[in-house]
Backbone as ProteinMPNN parsed JSONL, in Angstrom:
{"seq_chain_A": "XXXXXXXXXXXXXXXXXXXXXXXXXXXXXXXXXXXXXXXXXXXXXXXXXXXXXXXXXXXXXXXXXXXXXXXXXXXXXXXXXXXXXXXXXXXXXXXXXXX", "coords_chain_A": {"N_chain_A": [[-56.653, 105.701, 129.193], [-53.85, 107.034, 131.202], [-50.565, 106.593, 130.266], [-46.62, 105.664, 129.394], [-44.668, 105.923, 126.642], [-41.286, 105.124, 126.074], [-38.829, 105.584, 124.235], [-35.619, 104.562, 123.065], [-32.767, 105.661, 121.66], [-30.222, 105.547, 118.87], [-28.324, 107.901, 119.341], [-28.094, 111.266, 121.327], [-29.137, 113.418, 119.851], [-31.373, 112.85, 117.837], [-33.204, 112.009, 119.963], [-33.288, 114.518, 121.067], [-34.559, 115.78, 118.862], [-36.487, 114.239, 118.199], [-38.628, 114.946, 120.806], [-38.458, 117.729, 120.135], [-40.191, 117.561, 118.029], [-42.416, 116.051, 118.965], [-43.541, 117.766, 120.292], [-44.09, 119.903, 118.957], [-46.301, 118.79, 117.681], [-48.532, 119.109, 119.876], [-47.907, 117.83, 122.111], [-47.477, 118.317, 125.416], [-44.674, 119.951, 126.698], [-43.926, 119.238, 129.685], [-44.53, 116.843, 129.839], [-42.872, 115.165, 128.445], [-39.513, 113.549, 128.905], [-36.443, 113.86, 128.416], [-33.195, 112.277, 128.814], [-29.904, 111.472, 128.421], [-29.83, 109.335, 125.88], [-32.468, 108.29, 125.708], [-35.726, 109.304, 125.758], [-38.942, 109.921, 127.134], [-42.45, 109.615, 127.318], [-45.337, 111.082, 128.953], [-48.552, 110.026, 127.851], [-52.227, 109.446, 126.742], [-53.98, 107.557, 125.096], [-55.27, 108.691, 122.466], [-53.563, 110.388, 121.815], [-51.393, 108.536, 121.518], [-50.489, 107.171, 119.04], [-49.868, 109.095, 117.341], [-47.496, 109.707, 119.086], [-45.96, 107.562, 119.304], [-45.567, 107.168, 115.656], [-44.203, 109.418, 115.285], [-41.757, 109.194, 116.944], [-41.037, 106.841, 115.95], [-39.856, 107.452, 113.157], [-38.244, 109.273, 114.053], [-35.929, 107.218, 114.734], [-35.937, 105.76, 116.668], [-34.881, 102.833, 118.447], [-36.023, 101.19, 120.073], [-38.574, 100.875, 121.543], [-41.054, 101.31, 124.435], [-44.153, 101.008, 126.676], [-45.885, 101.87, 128.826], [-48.452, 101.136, 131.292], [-50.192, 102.325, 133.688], [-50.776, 100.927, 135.273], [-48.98, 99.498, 134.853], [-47.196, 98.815, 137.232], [-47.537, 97.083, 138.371], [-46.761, 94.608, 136.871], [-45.152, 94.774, 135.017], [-42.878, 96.018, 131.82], [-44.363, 96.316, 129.252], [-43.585, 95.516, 125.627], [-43.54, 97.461, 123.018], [-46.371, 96.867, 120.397], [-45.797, 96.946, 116.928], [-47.556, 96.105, 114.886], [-50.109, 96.275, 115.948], [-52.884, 97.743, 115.352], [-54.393, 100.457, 116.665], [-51.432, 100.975, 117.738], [-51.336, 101.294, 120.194], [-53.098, 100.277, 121.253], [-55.324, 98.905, 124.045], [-54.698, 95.23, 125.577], [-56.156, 92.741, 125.707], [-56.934, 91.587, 128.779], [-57.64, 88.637, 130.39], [-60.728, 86.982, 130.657], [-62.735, 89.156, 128.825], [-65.493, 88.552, 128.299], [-67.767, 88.633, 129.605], [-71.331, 87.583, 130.717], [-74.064, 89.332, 131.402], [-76.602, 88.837, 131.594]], "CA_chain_A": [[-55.749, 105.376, 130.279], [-52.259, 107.163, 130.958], [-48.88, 105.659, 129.711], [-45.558, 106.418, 129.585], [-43.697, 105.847, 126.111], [-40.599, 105.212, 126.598], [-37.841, 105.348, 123.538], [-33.857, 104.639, 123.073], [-32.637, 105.932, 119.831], [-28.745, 105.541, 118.869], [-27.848, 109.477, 119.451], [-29.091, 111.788, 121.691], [-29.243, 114.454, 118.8], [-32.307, 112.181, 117.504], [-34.087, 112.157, 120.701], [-33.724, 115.945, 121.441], [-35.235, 115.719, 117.516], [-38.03, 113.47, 118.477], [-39.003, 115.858, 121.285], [-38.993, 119.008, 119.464], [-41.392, 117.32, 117.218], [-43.369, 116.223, 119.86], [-43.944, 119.316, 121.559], [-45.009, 120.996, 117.671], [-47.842, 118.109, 117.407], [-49.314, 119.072, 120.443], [-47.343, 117.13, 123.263], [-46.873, 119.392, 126.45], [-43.585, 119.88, 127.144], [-44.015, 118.779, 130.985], [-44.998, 115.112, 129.805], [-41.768, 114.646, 128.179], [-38.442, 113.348, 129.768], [-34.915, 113.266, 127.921], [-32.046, 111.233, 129.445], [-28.923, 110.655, 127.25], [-30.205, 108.375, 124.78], [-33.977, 107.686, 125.58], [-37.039, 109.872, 125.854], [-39.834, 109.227, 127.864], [-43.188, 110.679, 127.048], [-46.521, 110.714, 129.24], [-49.482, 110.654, 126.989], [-53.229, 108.729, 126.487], [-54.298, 106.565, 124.145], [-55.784, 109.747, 121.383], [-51.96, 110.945, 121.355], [-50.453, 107.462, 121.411], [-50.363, 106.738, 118.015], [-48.917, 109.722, 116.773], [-46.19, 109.405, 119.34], [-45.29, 106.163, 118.165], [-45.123, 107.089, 114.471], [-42.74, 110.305, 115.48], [-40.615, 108.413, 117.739], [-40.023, 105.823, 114.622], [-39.268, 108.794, 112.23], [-36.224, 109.688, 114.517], [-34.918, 105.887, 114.448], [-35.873, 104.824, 118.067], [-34.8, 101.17, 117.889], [-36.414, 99.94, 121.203], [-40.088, 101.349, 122.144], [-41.853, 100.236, 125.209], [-45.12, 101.346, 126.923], [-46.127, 101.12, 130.788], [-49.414, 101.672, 131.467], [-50.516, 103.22, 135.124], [-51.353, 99.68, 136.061], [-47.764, 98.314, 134.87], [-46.122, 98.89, 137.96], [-47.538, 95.523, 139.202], [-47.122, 93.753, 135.609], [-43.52, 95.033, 134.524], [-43.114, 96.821, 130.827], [-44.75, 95.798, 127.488], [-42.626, 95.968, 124.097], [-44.792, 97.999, 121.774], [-46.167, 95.962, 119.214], [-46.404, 98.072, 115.651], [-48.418, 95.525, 113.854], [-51.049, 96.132, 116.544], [-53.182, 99.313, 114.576], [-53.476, 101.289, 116.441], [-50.381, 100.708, 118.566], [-51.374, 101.402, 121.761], [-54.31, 99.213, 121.97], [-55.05, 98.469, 124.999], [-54.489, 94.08, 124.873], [-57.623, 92.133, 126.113], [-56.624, 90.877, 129.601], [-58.641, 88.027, 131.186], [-61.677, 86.877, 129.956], [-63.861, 90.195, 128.7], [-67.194, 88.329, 127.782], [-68.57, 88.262, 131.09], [-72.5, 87.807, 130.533], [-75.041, 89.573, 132.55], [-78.334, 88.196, 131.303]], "C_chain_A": [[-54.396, 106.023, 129.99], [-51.562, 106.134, 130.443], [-47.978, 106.515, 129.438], [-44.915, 105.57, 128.363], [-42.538, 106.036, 126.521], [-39.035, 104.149, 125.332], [-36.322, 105.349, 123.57], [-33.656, 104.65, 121.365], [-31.025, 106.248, 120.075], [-27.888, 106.94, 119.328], [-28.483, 110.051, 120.269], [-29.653, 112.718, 121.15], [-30.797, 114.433, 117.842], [-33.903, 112.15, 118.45], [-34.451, 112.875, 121.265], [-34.96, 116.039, 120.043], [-36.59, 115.417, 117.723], [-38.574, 114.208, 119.408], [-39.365, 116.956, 121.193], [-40.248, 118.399, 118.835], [-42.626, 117.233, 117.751], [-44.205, 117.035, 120.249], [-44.72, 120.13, 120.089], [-46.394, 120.124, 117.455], [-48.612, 117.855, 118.321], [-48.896, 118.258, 121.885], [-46.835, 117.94, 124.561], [-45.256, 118.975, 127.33], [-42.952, 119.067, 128.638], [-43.838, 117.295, 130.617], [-43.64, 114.711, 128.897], [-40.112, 114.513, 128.863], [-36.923, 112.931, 128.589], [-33.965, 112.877, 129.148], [-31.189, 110.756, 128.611], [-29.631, 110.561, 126.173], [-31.768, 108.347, 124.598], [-34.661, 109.264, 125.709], [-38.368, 109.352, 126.478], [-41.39, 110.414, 127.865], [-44.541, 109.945, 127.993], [-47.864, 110.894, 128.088], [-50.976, 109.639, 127.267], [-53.013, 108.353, 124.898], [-54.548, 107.44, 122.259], [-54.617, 109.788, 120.972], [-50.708, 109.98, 120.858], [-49.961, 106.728, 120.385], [-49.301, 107.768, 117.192], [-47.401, 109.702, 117.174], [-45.375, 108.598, 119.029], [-44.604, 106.39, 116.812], [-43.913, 108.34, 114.317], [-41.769, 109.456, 116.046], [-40.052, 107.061, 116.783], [-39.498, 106.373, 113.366], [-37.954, 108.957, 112.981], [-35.654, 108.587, 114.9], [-34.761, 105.756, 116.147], [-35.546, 103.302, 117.717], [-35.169, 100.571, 119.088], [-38.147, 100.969, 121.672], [-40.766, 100.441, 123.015], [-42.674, 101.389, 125.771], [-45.457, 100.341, 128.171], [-46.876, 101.683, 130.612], [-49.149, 102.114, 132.846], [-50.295, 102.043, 135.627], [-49.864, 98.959, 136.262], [-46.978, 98.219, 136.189], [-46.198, 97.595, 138.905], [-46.907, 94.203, 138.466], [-45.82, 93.861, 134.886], [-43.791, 96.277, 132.898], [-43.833, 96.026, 129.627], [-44.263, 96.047, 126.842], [-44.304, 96.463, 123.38], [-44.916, 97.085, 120.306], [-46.869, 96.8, 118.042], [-47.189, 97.228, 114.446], [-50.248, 95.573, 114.48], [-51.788, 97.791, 115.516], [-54.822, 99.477, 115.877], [-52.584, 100.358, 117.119], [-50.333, 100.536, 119.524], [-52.875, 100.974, 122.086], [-54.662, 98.872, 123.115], [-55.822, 96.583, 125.111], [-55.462, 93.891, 126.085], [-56.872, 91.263, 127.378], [-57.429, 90.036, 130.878], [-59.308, 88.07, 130.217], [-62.715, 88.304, 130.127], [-65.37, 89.854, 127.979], [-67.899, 87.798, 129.131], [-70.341, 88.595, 130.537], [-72.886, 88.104, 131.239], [-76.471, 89.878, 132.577], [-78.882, 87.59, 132.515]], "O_chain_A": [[-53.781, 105.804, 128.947], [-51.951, 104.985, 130.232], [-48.137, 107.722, 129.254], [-44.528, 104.461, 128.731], [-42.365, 106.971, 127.303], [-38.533, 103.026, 125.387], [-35.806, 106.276, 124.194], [-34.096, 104.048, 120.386], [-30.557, 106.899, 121.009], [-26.71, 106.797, 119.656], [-29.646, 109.65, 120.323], [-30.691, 113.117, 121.677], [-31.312, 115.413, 117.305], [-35.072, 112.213, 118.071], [-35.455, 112.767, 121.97], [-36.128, 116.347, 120.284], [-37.582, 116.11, 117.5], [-39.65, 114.452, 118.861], [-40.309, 117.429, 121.826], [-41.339, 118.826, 119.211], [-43.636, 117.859, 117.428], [-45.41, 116.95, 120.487], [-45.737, 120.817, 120.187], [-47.438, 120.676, 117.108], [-49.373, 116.889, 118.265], [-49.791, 118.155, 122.724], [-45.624, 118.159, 124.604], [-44.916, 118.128, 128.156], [-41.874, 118.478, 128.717], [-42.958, 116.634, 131.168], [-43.606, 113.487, 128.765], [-39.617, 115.549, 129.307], [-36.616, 111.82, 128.157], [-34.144, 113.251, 130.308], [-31.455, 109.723, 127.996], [-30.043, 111.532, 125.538], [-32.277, 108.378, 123.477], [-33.945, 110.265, 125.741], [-38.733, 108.218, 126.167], [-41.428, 111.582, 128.252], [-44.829, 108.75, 127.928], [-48.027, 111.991, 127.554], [-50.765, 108.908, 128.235], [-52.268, 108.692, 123.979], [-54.152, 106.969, 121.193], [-54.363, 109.324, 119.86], [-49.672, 110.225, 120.24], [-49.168, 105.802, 120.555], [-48.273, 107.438, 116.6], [-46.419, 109.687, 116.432], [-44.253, 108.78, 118.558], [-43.446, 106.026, 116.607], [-42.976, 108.306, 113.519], [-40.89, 109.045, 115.289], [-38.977, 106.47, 116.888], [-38.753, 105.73, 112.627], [-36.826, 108.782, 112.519], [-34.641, 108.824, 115.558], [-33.69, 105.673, 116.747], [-36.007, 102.738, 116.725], [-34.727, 99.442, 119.298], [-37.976, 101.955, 122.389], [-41.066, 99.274, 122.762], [-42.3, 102.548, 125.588], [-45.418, 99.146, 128.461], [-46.749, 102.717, 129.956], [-47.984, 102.284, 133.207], [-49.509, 102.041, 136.574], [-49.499, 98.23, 137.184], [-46.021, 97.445, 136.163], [-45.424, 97.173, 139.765], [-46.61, 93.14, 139.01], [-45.486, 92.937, 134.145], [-44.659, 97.149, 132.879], [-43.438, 94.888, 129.372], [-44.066, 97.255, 126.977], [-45.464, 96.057, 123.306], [-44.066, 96.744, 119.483], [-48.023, 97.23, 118.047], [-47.37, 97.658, 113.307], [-51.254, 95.167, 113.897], [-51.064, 98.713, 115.142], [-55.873, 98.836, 115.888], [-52.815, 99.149, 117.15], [-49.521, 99.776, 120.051], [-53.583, 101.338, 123.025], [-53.795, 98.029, 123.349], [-57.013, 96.393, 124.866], [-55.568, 94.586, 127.095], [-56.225, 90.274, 127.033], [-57.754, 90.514, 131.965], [-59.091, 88.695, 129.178], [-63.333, 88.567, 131.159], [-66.117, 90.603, 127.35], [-68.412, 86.72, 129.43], [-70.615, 89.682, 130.028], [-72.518, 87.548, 132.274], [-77.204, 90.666, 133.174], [-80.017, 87.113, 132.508]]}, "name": "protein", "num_of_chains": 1, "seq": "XXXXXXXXXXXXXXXXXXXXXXXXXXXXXXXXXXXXXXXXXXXXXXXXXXXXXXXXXXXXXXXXXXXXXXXXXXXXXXXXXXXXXXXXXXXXXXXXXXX"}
């Protein structure tokens, strides 16, 4: 499933930083958005881990993640104890039987 990372890091010197990097580990330039302070990256789930662990290398101090769907549901805080990161979190009951 798409998503849109979506970091604020104290400088914008950090988040041009975090973008270059991006773009060398395979991140197409298109899918990324600077603004001042933040960065905003489109990516899937394969890529979503690495983005994460760059974007906490250049001292983002707020990371959040909108899926496609969020625009009904608002934003999610990224949670980095989740492994991977961008899990996607079990919503509703998923043990539907169909015996």
């Amino acid at each position: 499933m798409a998503r849109t990372i979506v970091a604020t890091f104290g400088e914008r010197r950090a988040a041009e930083g975090a973008a270059d990097e991006l773009v060398r580990a395979g991140v197409p330039q298109a899918d990324l958005r600077l603004g001042g302070r933040s960065l905003e990256v489109a990516t899937d789930a394969i890529l979503g881990s690495a983005v994460y662990d760059i974007l906490q290398r250049y001292g983002a101090g707020a990371i959040e993640v909108r899926r496609e769907a969020d625009h009904l549901t608002g934003w999610e805080r990224m949670d980095p104890s989740n492994d991977p990161p961008l899990r996607e979190r079990a919503q509703g009951d998923e043990s539907h039987d169909l015996s």
